[in-house]
MOPAC internal coordinates of N, CA, C and O (Angstrom, degrees):
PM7 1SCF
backbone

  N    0.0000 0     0.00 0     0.00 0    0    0    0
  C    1.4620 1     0.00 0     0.00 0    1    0    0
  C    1.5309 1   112.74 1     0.00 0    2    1    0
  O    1.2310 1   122.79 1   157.16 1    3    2    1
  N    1.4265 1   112.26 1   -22.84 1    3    2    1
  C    1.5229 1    96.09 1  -170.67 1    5    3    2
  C    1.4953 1   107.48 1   -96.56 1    6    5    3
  O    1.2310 1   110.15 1   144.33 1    7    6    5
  N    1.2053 1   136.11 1   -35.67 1    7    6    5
  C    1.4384 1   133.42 1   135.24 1    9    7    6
  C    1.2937 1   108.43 1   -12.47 1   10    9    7
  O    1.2310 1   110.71 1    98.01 1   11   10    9
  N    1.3321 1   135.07 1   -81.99 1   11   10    9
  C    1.4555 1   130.48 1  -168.03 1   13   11   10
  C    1.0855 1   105.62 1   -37.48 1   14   13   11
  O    1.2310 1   116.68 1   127.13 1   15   14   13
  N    1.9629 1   123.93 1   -52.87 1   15   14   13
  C    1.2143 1   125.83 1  -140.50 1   17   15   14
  C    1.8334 1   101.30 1   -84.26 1   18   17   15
  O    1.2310 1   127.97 1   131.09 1   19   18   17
  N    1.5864 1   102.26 1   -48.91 1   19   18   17
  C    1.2261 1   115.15 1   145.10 1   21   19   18
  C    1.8505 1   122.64 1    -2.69 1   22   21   19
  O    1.2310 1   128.89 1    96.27 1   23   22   21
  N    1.1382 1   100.49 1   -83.73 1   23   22   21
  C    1.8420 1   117.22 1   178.27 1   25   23   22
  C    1.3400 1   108.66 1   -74.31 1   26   25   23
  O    1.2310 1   107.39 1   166.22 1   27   26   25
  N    1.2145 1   141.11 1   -13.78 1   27   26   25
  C    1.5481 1   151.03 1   170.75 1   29   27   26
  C    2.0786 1    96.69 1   -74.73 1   30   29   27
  O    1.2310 1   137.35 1   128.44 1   31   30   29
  N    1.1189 1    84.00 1   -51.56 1   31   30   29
  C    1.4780 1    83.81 1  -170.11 1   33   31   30
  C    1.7756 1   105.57 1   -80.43 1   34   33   31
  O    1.2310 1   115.38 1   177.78 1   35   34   33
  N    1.2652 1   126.37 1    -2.22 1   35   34   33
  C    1.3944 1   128.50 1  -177.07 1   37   35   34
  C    1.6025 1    98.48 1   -97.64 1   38   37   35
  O    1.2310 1   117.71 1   157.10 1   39   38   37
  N    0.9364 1   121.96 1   -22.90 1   39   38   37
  C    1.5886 1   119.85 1  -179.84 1   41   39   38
  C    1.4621 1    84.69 1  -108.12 1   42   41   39
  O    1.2310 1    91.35 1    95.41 1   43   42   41
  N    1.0643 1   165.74 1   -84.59 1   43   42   41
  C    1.5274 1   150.79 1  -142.47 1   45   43   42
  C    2.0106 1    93.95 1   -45.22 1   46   45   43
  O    1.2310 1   118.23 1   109.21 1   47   46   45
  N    0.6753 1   120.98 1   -70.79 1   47   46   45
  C    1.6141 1   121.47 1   161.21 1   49   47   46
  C    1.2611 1   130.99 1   -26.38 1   50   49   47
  O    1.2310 1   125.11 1   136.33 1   51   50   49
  N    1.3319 1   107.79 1   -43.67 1   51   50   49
  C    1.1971 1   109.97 1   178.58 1   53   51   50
  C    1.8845 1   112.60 1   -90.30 1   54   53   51
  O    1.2310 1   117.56 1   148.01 1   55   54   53
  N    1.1446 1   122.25 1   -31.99 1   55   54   53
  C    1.5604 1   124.14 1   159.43 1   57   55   54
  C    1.2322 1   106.49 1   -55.12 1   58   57   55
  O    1.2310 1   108.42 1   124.77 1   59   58   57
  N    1.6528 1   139.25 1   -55.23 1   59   58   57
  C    1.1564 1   150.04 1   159.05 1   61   59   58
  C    1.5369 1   117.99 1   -21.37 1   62   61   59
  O    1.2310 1   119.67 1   111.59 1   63   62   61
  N    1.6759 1   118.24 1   -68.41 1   63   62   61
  C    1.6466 1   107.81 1   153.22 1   65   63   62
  C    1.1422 1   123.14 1   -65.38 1   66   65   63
  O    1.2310 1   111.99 1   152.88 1   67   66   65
  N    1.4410 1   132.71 1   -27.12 1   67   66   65
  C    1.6085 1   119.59 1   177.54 1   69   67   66
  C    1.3205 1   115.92 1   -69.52 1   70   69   67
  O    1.2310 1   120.88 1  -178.17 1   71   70   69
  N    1.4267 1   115.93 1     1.83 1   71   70   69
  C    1.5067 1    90.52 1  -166.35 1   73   71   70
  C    1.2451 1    75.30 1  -100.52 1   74   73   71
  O    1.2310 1   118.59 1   134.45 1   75   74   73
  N    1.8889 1   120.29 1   -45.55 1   75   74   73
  C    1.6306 1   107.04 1  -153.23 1   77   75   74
  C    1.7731 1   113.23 1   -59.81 1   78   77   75
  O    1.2310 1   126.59 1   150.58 1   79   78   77
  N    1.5093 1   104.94 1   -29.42 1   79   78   77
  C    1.3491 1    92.97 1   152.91 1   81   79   78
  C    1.8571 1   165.80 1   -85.76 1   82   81   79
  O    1.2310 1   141.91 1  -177.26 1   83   82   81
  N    1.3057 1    75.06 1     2.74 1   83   82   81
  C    1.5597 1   105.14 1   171.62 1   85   83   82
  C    2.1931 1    95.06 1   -96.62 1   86   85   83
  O    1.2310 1   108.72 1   176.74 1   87   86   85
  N    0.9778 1   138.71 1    -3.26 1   87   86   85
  C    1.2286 1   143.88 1  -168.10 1   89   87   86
  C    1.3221 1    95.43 1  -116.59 1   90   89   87
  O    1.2310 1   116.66 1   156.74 1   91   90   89
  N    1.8135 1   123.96 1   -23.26 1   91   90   89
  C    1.2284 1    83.62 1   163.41 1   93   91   90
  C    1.7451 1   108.35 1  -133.19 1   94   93   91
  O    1.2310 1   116.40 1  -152.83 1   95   94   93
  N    1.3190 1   124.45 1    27.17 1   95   94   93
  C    1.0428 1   128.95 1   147.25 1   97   95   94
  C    1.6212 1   115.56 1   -84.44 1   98   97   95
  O    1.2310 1   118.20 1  -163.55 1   99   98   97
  N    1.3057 1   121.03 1    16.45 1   99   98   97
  C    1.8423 1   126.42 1   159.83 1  101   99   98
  C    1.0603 1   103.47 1  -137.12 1  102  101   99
  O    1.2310 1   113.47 1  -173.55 1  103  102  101
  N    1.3491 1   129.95 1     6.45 1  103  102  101
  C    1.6907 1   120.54 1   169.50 1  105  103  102
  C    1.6143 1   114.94 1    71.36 1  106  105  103
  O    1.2310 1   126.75 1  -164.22 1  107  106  105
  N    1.6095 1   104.63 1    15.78 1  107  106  105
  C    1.2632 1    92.55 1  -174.47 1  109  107  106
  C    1.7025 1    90.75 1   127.06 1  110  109  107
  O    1.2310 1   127.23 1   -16.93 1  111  110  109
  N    1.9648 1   103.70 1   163.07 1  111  110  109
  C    1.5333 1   114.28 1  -160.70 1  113  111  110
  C    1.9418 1    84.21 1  -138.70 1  114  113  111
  O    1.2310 1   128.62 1   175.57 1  115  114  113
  N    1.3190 1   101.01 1    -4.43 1  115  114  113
  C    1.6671 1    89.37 1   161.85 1  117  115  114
  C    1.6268 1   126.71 1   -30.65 1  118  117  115
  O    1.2310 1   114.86 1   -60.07 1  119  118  117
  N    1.2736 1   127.36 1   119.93 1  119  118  117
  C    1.5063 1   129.01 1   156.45 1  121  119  118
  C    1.3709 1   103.66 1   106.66 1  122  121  119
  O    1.2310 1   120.86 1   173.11 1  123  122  121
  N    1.8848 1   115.95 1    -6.89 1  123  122  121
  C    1.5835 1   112.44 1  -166.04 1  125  123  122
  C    1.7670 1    97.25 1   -94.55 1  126  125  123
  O    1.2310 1   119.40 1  -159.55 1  127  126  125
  N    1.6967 1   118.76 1    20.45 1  127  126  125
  C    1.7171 1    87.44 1  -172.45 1  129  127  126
  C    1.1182 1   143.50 1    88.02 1  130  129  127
  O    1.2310 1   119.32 1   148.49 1  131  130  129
  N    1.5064 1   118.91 1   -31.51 1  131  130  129
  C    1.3421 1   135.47 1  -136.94 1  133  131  130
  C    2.2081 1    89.84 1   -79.90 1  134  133  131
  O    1.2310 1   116.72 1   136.55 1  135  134  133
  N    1.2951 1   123.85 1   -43.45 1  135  134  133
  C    1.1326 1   105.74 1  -162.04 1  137  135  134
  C    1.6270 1   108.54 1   -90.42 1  138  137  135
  O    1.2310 1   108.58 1  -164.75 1  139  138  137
  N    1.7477 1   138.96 1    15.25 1  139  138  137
  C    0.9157 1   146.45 1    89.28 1  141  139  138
  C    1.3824 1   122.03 1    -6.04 1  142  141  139
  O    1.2310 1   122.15 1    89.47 1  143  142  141
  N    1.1248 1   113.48 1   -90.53 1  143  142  141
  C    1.7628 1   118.62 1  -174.60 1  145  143  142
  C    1.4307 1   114.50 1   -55.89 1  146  145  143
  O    1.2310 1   125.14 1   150.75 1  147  146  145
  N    1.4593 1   107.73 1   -29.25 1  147  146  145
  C    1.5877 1    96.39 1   170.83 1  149  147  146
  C    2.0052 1   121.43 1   -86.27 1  150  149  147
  O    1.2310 1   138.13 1   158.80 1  151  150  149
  N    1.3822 1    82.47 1   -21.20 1  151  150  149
  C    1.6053 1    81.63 1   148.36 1  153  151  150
  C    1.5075 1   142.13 1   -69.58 1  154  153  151
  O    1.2310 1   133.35 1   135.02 1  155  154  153
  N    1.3033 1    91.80 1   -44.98 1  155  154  153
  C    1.4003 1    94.62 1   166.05 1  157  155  154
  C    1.5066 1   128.01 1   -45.86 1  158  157  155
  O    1.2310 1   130.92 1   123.04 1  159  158  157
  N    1.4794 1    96.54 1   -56.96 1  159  158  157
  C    1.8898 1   122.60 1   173.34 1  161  159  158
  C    1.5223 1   101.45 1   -42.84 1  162  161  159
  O    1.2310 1   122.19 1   124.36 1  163  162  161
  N    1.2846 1   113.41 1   -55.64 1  163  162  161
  C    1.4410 1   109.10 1  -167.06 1  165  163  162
  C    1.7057 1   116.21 1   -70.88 1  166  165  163
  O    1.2310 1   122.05 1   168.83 1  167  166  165
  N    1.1906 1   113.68 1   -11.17 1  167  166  165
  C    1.7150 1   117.78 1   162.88 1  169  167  166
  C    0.9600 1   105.00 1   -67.18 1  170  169  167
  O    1.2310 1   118.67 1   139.21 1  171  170  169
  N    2.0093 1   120.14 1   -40.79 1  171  170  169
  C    1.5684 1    89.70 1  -156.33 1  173  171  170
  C    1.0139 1    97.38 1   -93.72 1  174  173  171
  O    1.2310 1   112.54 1   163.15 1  175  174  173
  N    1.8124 1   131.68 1   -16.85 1  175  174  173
  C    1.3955 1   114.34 1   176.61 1  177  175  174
  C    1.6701 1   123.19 1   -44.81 1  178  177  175
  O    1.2310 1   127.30 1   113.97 1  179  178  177
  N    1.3180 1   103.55 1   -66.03 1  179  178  177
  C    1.4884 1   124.48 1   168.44 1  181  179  178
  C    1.3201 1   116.38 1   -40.64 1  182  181  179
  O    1.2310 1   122.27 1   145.09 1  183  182  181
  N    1.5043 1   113.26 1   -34.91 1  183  182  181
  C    1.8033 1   108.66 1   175.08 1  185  183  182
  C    1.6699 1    90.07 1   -65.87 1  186  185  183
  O    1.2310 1   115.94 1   111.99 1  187  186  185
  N    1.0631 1   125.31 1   -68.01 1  187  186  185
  C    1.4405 1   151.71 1  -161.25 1  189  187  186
  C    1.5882 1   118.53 1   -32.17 1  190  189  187
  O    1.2310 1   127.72 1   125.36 1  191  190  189
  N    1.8809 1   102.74 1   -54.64 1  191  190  189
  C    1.2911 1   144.86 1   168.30 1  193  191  190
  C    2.1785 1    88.10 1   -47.70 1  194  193  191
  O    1.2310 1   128.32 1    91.27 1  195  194  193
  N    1.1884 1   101.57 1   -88.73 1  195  194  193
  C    1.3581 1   127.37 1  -159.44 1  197  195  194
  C    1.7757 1    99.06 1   -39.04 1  198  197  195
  O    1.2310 1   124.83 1   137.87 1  199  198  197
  N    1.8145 1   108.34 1   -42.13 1  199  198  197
  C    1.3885 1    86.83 1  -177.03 1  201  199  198
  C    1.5450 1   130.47 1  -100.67 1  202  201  199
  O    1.2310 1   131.64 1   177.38 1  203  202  201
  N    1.6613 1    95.13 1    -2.62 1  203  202  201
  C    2.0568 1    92.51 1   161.69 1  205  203  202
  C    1.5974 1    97.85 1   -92.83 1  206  205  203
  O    1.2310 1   108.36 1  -169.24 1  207  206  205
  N    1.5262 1   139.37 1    10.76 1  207  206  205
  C    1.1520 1   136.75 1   155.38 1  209  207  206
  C    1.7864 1   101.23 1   -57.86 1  210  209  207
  O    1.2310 1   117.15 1   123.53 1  211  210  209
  N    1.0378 1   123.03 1   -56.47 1  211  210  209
  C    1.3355 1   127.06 1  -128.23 1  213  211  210
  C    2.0170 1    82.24 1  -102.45 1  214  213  211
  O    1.2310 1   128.54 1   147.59 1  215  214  213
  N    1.2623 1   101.15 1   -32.41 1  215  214  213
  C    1.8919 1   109.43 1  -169.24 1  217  215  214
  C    1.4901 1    89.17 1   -89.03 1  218  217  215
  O    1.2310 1    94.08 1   101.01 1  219  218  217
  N    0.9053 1   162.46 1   -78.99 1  219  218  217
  C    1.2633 1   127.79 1  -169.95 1  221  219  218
  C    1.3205 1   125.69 1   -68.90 1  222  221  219
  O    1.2310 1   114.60 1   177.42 1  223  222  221
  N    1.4278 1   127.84 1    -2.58 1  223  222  221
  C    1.4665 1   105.29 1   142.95 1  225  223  222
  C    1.5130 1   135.42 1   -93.74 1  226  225  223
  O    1.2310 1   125.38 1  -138.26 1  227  226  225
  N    1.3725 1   107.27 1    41.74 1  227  226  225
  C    1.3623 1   122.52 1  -171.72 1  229  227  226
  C    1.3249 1    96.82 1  -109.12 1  230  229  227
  O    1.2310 1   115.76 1   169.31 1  231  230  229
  N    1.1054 1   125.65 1   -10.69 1  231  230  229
  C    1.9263 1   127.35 1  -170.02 1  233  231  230
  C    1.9727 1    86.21 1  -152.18 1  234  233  231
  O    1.2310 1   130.52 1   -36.60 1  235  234  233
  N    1.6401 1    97.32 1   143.40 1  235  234  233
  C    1.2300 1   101.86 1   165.18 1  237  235  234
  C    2.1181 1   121.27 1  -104.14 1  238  237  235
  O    1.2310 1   125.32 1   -23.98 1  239  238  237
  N    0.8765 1   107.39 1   156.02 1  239  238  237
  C    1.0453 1   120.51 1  -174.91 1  241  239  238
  C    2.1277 1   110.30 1   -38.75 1  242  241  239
  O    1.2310 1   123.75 1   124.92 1  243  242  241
  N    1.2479 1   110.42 1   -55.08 1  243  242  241
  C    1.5316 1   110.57 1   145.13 1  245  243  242
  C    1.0320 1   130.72 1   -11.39 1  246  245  243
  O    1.2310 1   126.08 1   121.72 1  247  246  245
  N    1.4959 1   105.91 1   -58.28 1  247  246  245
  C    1.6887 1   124.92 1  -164.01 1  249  247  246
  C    1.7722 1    87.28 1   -55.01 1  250  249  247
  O    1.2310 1   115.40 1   137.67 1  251  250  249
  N    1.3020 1   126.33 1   -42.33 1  251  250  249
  C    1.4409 1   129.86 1  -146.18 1  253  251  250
  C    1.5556 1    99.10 1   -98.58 1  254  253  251
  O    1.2310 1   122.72 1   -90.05 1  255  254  253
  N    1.3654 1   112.39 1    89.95 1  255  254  253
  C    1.5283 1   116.45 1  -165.93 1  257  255  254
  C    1.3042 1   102.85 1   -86.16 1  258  257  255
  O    1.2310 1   102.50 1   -65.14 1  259  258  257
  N    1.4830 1   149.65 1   114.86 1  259  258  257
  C    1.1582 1   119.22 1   161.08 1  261  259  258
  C    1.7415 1   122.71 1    97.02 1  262  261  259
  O    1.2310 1   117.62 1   -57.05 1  263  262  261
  N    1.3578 1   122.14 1   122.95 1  263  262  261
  C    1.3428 1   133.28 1  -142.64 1  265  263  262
  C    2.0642 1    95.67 1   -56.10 1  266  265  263
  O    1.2310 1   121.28 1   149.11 1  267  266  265
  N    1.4868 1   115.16 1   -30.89 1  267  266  265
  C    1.5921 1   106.62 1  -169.29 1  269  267  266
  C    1.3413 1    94.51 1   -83.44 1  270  269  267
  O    1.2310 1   109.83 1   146.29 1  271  270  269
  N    1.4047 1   136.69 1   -33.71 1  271  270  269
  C    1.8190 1   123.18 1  -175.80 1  273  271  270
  C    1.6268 1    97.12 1   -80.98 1  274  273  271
  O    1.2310 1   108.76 1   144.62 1  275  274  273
  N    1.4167 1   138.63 1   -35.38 1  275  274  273
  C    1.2534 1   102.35 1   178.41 1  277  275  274
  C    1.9911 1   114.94 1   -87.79 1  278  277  275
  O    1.2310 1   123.08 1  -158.04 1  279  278  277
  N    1.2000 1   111.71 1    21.96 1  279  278  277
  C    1.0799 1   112.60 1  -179.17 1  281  279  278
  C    1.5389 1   107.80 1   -77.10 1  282  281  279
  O    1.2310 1   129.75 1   123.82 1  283  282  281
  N    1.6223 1    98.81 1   -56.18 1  283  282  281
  C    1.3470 1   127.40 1   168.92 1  285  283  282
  C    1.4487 1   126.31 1   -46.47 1  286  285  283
  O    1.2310 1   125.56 1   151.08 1  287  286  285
  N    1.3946 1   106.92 1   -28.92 1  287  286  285
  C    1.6072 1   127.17 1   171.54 1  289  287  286
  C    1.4918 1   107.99 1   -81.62 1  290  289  287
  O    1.2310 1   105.62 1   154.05 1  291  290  289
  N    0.9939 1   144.26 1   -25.95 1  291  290  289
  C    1.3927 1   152.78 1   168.02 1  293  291  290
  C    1.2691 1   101.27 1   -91.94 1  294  293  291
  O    1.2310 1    87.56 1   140.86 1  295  294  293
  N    1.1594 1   169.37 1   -39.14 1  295  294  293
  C    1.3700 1   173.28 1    16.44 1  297  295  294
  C    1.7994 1    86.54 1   106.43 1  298  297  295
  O    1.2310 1   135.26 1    95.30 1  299  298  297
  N    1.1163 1    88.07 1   -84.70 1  299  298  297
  C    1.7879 1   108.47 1  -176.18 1  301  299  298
  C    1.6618 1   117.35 1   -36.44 1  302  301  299
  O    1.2310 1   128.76 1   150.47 1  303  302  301
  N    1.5176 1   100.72 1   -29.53 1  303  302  301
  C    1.6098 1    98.47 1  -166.40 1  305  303  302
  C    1.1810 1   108.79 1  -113.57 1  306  305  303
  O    1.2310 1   122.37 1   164.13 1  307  306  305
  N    1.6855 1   113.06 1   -15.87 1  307  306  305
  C    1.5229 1   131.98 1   164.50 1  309  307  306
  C    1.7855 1    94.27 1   -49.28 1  310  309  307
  O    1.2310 1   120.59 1   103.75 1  311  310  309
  N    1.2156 1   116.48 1   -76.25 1  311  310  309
  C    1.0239 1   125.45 1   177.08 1  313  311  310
  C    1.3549 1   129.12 1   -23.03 1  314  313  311
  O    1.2310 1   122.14 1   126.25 1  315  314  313
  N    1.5828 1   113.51 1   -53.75 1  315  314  313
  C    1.3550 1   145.95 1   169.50 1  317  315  314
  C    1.4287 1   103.49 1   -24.93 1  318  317  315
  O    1.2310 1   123.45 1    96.33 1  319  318  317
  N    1.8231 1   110.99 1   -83.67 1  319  318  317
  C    0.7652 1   143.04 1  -173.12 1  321  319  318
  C    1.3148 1   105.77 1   -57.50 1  322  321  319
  O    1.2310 1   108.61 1   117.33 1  323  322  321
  N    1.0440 1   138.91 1   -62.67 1  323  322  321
  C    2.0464 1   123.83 1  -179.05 1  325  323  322
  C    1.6801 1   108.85 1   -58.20 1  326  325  323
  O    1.2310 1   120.54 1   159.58 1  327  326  325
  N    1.4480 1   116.57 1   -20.42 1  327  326  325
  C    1.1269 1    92.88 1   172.90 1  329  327  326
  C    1.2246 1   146.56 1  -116.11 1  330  329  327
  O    1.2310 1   133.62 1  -175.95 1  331  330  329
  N    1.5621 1    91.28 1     4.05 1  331  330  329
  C    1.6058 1   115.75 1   157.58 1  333  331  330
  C    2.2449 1   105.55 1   -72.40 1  334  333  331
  O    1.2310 1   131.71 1   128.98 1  335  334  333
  N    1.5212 1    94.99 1   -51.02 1  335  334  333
  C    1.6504 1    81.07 1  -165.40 1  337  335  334
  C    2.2294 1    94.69 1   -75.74 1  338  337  335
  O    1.2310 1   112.38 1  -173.81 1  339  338  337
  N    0.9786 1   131.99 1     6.19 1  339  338  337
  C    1.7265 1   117.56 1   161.66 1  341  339  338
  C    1.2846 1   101.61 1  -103.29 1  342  341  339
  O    1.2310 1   113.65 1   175.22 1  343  342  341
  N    1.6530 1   129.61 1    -4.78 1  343  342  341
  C    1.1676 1   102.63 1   159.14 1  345  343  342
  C    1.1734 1   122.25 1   -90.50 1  346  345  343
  O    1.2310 1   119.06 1   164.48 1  347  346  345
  N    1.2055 1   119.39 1   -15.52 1  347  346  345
  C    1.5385 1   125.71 1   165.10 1  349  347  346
  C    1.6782 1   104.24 1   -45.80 1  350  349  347
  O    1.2310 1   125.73 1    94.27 1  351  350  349
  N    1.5531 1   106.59 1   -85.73 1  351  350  349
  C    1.3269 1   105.82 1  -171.79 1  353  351  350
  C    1.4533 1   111.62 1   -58.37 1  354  353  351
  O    1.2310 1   113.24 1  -159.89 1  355  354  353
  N    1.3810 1   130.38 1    20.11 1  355  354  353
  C    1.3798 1    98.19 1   158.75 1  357  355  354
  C    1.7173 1   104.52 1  -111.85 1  358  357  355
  O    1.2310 1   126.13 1  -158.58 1  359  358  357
  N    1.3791 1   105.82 1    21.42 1  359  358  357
  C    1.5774 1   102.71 1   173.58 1  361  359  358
  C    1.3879 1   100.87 1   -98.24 1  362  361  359
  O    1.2310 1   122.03 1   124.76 1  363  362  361
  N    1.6524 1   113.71 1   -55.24 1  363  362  361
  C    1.5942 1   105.99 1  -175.08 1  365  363  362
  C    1.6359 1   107.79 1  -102.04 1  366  365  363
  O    1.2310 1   115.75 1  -171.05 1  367  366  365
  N    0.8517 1   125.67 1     8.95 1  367  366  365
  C    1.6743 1   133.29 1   170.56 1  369  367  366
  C    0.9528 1   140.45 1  -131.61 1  370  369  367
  O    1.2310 1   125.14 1  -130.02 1  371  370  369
  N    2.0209 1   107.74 1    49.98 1  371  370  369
  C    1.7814 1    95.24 1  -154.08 1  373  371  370
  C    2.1828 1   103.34 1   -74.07 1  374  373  371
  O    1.2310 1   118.31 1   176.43 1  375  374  373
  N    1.3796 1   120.83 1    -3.57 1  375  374  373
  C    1.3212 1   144.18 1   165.16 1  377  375  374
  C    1.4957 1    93.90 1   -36.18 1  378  377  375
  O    1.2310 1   123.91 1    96.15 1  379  378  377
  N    1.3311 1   110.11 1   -83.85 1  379  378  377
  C    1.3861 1   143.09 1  -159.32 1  381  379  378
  C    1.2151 1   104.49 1   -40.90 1  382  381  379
  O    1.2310 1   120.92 1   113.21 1  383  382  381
  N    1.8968 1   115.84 1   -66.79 1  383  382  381
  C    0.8249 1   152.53 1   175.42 1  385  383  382
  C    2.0565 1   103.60 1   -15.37 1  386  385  383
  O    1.2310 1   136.99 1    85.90 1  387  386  385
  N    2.0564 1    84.70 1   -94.10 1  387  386  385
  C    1.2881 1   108.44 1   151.82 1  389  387  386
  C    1.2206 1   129.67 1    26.68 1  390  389  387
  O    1.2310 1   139.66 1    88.50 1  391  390  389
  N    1.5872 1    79.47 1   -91.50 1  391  390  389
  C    1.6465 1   119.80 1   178.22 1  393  391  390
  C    1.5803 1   117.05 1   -47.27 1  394  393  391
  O    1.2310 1   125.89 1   126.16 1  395  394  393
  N    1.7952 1   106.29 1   -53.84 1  395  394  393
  C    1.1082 1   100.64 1  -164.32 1  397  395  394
  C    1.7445 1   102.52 1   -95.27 1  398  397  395
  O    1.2310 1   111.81 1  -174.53 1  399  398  397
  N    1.4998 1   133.04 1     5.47 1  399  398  397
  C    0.9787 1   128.57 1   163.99 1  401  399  398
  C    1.9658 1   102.68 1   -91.56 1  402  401  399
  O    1.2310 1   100.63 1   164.64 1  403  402  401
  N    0.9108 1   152.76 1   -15.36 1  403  402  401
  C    1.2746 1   157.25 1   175.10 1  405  403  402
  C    1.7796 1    97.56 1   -72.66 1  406  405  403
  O    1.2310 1   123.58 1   129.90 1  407  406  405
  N    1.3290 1   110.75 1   -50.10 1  407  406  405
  C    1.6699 1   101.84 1   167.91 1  409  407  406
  C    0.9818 1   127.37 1   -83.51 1  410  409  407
  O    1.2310 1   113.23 1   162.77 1  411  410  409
  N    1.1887 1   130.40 1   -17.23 1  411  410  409
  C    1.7327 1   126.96 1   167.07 1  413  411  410
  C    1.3861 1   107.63 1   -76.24 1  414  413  411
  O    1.2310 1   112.01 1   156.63 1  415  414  413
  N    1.8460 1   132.68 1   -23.37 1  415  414  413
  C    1.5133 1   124.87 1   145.13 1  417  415  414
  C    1.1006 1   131.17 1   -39.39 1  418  417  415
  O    1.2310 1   120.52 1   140.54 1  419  418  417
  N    1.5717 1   116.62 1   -39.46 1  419  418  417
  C    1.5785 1   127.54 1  -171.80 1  421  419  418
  C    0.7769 1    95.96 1   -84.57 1  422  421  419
  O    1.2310 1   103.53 1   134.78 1  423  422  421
  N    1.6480 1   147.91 1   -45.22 1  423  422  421
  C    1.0958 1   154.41 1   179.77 1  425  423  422
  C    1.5287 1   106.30 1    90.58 1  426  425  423
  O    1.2310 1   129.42 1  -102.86 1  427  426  425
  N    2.2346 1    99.45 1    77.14 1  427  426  425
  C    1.0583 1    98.21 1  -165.47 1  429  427  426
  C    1.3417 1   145.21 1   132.69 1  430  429  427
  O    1.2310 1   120.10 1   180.00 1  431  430  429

């Protein structure tokens, strides 16, 4: 846990200077959207969050005997999760959406 918390707090820092310096090498993020889109993001996280919250405590860790069933259990919730948070954004973000399927075409 303290490792995790550790590296949680090394990237919270580090978004923390990137923005203030990207905020002031553009003078500002006026007109780009951005606190929109991070709203948006944060539904689908939280939709996203809420439903491998609720799917992995629907089966216990037991249930997953053995390196091919918990493969499949991570597999399963990997899954979960992209398609609860793109179905999110394609209810309140088909923009977002868009966006982030137009760069995974370019690759990028």
């Amino acid at each position: 846990p303290g490792l995790a918390l550790a590296n949680s707090l090394q990237w919270m820092a580090h978004l923390l200077l990137m923005t203030l310096l990207t905020l002031r090498a553009l003078g500002g993020l006026g007109g780009f959207g951005l606190g929109a889109t991070a709203l948006r993001a944060t539904l689908a996280v939280a939709a996203m969050g809420g439903a491998l919250f609720a799917a992995t405590h629907l089966f216990s860790a037991d249930a997953a005997r053995g390196l091919p069933a918990l493969l499949a259990a991570v597999a399963g919730l990997a899954a979960l999760g992209a398609t609860v948070y793109l179905g999110v954004l394609a209810v309140v973000g088909r923009g977002d959406l868009r966006l982030l399927t137009g760069a995974l075409r370019r690759g990028g």
